[in-house]
TIKOLLUM-318544 format. One line per field, with one value per atom (N, C-alpha, C): residue number from 1; atom name; x, y, z. Coordinates in Angstrom, 3 decimals, m for minus. Layout:
// residues N
num c(NUM;...);
atomo c(CA;...);
x c(X;...);
y c(Y;...);
z c(Z;...);
// end
This chain:
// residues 83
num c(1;1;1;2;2;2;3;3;3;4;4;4;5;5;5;6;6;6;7;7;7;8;8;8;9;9;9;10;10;10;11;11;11;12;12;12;13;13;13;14;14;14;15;15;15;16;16;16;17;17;17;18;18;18;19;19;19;20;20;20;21;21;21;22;22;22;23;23;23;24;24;24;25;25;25;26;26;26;27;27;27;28;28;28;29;29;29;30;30;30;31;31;31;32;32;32;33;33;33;34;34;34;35;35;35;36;36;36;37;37;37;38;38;38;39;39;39;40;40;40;41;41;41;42;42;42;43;43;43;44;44;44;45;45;45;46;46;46;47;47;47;48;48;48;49;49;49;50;50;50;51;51;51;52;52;52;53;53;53;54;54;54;55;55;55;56;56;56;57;57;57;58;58;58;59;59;59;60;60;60;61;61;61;62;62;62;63;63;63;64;64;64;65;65;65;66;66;66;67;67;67;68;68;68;69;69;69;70;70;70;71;71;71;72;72;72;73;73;73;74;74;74;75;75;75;76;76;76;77;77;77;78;78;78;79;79;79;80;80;80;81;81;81;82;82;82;83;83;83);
atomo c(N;CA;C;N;CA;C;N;CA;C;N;CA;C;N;CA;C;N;CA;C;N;CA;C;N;CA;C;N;CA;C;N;CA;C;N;CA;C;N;CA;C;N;CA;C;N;CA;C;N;CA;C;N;CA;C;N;CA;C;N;CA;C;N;CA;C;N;CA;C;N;CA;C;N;CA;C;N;CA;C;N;CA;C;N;CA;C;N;CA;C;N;CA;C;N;CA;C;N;CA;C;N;CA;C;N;CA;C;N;CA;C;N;CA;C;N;CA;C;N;CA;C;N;CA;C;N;CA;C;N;CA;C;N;CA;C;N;CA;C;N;CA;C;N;CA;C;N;CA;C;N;CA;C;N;CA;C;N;CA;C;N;CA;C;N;CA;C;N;CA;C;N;CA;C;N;CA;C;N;CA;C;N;CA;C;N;CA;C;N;CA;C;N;CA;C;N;CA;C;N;CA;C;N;CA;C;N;CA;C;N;CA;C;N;CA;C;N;CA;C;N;CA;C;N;CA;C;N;CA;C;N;CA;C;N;CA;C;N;CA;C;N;CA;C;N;CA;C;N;CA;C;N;CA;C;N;CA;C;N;CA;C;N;CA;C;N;CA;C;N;CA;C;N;CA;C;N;CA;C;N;CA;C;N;CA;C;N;CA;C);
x c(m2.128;m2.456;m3.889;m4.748;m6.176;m6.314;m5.671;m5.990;m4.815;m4.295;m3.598;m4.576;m5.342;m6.119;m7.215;m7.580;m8.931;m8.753;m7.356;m6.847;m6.592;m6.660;m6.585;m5.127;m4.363;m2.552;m1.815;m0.784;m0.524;0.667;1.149;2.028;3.013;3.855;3.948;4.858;4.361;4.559;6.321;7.495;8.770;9.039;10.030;10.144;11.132;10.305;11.142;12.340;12.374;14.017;15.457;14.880;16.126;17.087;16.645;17.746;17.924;17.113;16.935;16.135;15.266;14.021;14.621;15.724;16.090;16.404;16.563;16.563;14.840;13.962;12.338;12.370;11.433;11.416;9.691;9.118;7.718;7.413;6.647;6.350;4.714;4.045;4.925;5.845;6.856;7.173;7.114;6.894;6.336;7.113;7.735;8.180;7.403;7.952;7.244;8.513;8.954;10.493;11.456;12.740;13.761;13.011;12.354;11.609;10.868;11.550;10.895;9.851;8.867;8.176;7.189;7.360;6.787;5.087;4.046;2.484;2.070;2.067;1.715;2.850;3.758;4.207;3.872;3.690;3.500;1.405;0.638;m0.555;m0.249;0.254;0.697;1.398;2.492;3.385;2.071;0.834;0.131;m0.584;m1.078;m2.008;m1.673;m0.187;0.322;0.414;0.196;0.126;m1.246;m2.136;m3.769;m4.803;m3.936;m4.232;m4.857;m6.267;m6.750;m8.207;m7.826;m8.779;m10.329;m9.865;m10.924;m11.294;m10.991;m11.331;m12.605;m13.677;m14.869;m15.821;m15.024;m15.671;m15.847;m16.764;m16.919;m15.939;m15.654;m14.565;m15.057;m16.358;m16.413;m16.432;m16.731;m16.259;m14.883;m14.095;m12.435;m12.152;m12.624;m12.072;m12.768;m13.742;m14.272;m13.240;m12.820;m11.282;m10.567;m10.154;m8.705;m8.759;m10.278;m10.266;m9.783;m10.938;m11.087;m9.416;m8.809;m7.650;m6.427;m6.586;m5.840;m5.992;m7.761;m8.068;m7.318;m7.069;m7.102;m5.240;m4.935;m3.326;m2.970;m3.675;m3.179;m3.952;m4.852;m5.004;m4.538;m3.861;m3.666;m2.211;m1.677;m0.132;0.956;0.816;2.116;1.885;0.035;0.144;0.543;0.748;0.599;2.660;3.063;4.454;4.720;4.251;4.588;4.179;3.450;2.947;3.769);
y c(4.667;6.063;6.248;5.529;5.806;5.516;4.472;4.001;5.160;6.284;7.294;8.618;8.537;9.699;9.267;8.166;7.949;8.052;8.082;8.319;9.390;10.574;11.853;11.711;11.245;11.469;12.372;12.801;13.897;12.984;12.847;12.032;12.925;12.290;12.598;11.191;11.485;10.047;10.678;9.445;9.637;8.458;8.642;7.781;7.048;5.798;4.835;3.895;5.009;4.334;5.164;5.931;6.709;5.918;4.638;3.908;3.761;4.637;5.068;3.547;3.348;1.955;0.899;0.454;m0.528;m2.103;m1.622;m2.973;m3.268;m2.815;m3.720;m4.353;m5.608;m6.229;m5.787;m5.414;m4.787;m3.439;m2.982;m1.947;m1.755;m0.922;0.883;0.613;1.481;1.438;2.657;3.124;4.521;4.617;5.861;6.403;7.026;7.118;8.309;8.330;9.991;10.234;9.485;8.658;8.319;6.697;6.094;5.172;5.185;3.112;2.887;1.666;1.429;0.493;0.435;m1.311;m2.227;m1.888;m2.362;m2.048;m2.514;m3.735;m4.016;m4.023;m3.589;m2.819;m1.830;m0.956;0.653;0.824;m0.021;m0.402;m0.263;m1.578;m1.485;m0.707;0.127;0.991;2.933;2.695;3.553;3.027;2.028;1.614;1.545;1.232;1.863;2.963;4.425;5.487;6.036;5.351;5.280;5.351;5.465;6.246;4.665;4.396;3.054;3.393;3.406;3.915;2.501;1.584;0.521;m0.008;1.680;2.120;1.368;1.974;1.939;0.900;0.055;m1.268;m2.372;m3.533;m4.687;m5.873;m6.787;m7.570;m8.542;m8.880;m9.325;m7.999;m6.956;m6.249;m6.582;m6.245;m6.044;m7.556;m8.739;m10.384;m10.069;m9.597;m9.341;m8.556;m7.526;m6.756;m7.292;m7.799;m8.654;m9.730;m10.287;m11.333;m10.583;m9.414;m8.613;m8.598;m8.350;m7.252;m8.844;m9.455;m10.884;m11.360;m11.648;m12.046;m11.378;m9.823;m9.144;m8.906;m8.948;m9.201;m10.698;m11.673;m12.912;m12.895;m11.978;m12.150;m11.537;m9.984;m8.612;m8.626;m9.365;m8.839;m9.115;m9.925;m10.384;m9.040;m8.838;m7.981;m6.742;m6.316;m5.208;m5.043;m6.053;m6.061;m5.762;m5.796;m5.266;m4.290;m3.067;m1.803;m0.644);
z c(m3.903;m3.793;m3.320;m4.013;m3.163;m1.678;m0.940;0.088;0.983;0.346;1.188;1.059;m0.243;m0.250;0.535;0.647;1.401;3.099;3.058;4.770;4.749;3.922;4.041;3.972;3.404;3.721;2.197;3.001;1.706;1.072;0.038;m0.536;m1.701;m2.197;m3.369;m4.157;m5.533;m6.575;m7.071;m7.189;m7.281;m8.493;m9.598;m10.467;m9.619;m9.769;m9.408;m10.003;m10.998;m11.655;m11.451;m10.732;m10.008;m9.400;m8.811;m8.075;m6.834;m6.056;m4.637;m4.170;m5.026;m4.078;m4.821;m5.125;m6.122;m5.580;m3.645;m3.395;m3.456;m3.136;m3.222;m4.229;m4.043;m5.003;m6.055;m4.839;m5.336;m5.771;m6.513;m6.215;m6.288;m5.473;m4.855;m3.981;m3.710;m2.724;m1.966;m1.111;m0.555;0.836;1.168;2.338;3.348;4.467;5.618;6.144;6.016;6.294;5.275;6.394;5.924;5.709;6.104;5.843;4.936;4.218;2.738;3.312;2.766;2.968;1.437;1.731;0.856;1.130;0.044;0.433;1.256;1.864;2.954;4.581;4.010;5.694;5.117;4.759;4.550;5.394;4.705;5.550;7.314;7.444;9.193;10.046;8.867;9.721;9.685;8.704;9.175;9.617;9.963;11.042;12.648;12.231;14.216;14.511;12.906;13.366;13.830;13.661;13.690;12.327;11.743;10.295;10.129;9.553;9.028;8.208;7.221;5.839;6.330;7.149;7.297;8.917;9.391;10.701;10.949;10.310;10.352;9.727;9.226;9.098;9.584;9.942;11.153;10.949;12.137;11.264;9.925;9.861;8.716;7.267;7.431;6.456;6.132;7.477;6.751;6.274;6.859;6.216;4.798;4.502;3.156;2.327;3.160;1.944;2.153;2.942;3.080;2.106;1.643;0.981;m0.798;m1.160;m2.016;m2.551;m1.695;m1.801;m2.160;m1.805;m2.043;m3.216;m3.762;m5.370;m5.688;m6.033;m7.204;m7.001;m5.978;m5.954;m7.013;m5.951;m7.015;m8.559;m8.907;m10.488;m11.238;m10.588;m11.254;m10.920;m10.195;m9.785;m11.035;m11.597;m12.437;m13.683;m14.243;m14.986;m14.935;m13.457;m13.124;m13.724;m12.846;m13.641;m14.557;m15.718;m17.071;m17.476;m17.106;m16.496;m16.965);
// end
């Protein structure tokens, strides 16, 4: 959700035990339209729309989040599971 508010994108949050996102294996899982996407296709499928919250950073900035954003997946992900 931050990295949609920081792209200015309008959203809205859906319980995901409705059954609708039940094949992902991850979550969030977030739409645009009839399209579901996982967090990182949901990143690329707005980055081919131009939409890139890390527009404006050099490529060693973004290898720096890309790195950022990897730790805290591999330290935070399993906990986040039980959530």
């Amino acid at each position: 959700q931050a990295w949609l508010r920081v792209c200015g994108c309008s959203y809205e949050v859906e319980n995901a035990r409705d059954g609708q996102m039940a094949w992902s294996t991850q979550l969030p899982v977030m739409r645009d339209g009839a399209q579901a996407f996982e967090q990182r296709e949901l990143y690329a499928h707005l980055r081919s729309l131009g939409i890139d919250a890390d527009a404006a950073l050099s490529p060693d900035q973004r290898a720096e989040s890309a790195a950022w954003e990897a730790l805290i997946e591999e330290r935070l992900g399993l906990s986040m599971l039980h959530t």
